[in-house]
C-alpha positions as CSV (number, residue, x, y, z in Angstrom):
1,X,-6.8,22.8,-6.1
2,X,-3.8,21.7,-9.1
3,X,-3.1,18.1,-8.6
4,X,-0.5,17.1,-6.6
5,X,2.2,14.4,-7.8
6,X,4.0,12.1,-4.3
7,X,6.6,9.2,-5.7
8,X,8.2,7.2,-3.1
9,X,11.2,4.4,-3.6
10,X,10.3,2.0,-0.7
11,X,13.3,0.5,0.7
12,X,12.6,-3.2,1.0
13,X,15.5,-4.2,3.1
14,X,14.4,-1.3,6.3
15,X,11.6,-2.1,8.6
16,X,12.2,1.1,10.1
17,X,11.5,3.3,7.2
18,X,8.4,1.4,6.0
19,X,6.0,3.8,6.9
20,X,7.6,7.0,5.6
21,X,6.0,7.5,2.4
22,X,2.2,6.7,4.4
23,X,3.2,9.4,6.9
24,X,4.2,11.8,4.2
25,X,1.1,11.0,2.5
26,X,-1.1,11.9,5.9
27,X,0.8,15.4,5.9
28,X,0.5,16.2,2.6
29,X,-3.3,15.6,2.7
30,X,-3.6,17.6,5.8
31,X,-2.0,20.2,4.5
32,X,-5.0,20.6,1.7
33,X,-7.4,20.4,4.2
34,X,-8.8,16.4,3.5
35,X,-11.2,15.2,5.9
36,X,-9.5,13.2,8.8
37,X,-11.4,10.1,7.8
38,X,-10.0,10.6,4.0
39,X,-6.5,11.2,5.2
40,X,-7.1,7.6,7.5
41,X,-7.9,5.7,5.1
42,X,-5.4,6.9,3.0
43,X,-2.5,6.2,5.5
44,X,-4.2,2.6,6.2
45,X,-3.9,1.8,2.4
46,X,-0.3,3.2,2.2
47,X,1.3,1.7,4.9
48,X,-0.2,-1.9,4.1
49,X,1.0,-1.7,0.8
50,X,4.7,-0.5,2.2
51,X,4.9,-3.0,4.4
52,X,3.9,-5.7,1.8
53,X,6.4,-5.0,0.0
54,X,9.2,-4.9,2.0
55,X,8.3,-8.6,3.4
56,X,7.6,-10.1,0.3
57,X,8.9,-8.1,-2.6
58,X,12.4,-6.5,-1.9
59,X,10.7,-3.1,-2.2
60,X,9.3,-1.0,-5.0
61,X,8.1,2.1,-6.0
62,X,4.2,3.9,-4.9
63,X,3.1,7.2,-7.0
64,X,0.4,9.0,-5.3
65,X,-2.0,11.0,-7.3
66,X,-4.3,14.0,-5.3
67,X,-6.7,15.8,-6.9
68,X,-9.8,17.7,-5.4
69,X,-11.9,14.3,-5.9
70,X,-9.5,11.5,-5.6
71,X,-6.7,10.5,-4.4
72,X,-5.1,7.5,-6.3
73,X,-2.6,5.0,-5.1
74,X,-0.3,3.3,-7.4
75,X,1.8,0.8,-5.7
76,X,4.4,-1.5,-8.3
77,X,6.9,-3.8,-6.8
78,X,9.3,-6.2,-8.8
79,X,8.9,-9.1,-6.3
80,X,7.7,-12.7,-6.8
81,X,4.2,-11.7,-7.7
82,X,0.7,-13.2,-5.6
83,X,0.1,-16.7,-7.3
84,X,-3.8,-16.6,-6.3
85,X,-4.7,-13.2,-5.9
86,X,-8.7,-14.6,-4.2
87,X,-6.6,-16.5,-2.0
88,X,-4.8,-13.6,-0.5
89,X,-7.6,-11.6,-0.4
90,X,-8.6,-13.6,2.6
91,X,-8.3,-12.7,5.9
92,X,-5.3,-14.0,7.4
93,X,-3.7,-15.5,4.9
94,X,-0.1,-15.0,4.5
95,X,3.1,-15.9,2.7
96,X,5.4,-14.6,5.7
97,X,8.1,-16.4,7.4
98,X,8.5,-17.2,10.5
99,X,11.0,-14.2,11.1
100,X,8.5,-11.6,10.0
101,X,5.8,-12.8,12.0
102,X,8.0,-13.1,14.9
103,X,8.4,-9.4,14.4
104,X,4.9,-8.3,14.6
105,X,4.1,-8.3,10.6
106,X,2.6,-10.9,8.7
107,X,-1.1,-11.3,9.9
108,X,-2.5,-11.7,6.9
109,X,-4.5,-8.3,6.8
110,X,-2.8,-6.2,4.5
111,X,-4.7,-6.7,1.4
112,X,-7.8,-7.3,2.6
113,X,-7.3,-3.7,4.9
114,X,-6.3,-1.8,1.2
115,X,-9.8,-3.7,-0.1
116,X,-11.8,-2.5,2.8
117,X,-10.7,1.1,3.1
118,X,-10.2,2.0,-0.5
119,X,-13.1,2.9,-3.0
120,X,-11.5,0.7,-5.7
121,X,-9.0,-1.7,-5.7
122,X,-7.1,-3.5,-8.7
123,X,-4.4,-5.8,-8.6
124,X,-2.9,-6.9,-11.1
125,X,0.1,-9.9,-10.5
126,X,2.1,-12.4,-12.3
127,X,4.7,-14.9,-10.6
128,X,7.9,-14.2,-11.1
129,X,7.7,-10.3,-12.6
130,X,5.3,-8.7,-9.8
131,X,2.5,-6.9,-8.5
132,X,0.9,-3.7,-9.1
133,X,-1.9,-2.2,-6.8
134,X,-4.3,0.8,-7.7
135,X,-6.0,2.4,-5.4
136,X,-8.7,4.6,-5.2
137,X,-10.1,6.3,-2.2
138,X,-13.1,9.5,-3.1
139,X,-12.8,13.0,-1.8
């Protein structure tokens, strides 16, 4: 299989289109034949990390590498960054207003989801520049 390159611009102003870039994610891997519980997991970790950045960050960018062994998530926003990363690693913890949790979003679930279903997780985060999020999940 030759690697595959996905880049997606996550619009952080559109509820509506957070989402996309997991969904074209789950097609893509479909399309090479992953195992459903891969391509799963895979959405799960996309479409936290979509959603986290359209409530707290204003958007950003997510690269998506696929090769026969892995498939690599890089996730890079230019939002207010996660002032104590341990801290919201916890379980429903969250940052969100009122307005966001009033929608349905917010829970405090969306890191600790990318932790649980990915292989490897790195963040890396500093207040007032951003966060980036890698992402690895084993074929």
């Amino acid at each position: 299989m030759d690697p595959v390159h996905l880049h997606f611009d996550i619009d952080g102003s559109d509820f509506t289109a957070a989402g996309e870039a997991s969904s074209e994610v789950k097609r893509v891997l479909r399309r090479l034949g992953f195992d459903g519980e891969i391509i799963r997991r895979c959405a799960i970790c996309m479409y936290e990390g979509e959603i986290n950045m359209v409530i707290h960050a204003s958007g950003g960018r997510a690269e998506v590498y696929i090769d026969s062994s892995s498939i690599v998530m890089e996730l890079v926003d230019m939002g207010p960054g996660i002032p104590d990363i341990d801290l919201a690693m916890q379980e429903g913890y969250s940052t969100a207003s009122q307005d966001i949790r009033e929608l349905g979003f917010g829970a405090g679930m969306g890191l600790p989801n990318m932790k649980k279903y990915s292989d490897e997780m790195k963040i890396e985060s500093e207040v007032g520049k951003g966060t980036a999020i890698y992402m690895r999940i084993n074929a």
